[in-house]
Structure formats: structure tokens, C-alpha cells
N, C-alpha and C positions, 0 to 999 in steps of 0.2 A: 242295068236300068233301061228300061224303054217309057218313052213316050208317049200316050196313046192321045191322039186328038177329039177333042170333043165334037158333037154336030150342035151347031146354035140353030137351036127353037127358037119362033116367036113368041111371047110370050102369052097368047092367047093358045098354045098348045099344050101346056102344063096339064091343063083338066085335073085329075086332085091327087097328084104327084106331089110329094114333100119338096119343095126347096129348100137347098140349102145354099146358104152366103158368108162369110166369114172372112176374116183379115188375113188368118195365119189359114195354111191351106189344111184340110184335114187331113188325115195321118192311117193309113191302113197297115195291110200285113204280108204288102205285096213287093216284088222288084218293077212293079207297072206305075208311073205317073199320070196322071190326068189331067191334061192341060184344055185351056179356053181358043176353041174353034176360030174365036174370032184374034186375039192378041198374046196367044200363047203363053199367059200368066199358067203358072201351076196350082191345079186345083184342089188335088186328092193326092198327094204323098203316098205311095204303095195304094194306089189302084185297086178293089176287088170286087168284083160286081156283085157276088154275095154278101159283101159287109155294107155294100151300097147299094141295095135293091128297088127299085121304084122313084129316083131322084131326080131331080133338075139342079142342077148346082149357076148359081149365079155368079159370075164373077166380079167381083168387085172393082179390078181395076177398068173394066171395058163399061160392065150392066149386062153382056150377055146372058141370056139363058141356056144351057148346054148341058146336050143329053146327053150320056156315055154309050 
């Protein structure tokens, strides 16, 4: 498993990017984690930039915005 660090966006850089925010972290198909730039909460569970294409993933425990 590896961890891949997010970049936190402000939130005026989204422009019309899907957000995504959620409690339990989302769940992909990968051995990649996606963790929150700012407080290293786990965001994406198995990582895939193809199952996750065009997103901003907010994290709940911080409010970051973070780009992969």
C-alpha cells in the first residue's frame, strides 16, 4: 500500500469539478491511498485516477479541498 498525498485547492479553484465528501472514505481498485494534504485523513481507499477522474474530494475531518 502506498499513500499518495493530496494538494489542497482553495475552494474557489474547483470551477465545475465534481466534489466529493463523505464519512467513510471511498473505496477503489487500487494498492494507492488518498490521503488529505492538509491532516492526512484517508480519503480514497485503493486510489485510481481513472475510477476518479475530474474530482475535488473534501475532507470531512479538516474542510479541505484536495486535488489528486
Amino acid at each position: 500500500m502506498q499513500n499518495l498525498k493530496a494538494k489542497v485547492i482553495a475552494e474557489s479553484k474547483i470551477g465545475s469539478r465534481k466534489v466529493i465528501a463523505q464519512m467513510a472514505p471511498a473505496i477503489g481498485d487500487t494498492e494507492n491511498n488518498l490521503i488529505c494534504g492538509n491532516c492526512h485523513t484517508m480519503l480514497i481507499k485503493g486510489y485510481s485516477a481513472a475510477k476518479f477522474p475530474n474530482v475535488v474530494v473534501r475532507c470531512v475531518n479538516c474542510g479541505s479541498y484536495n486535488e489528486p
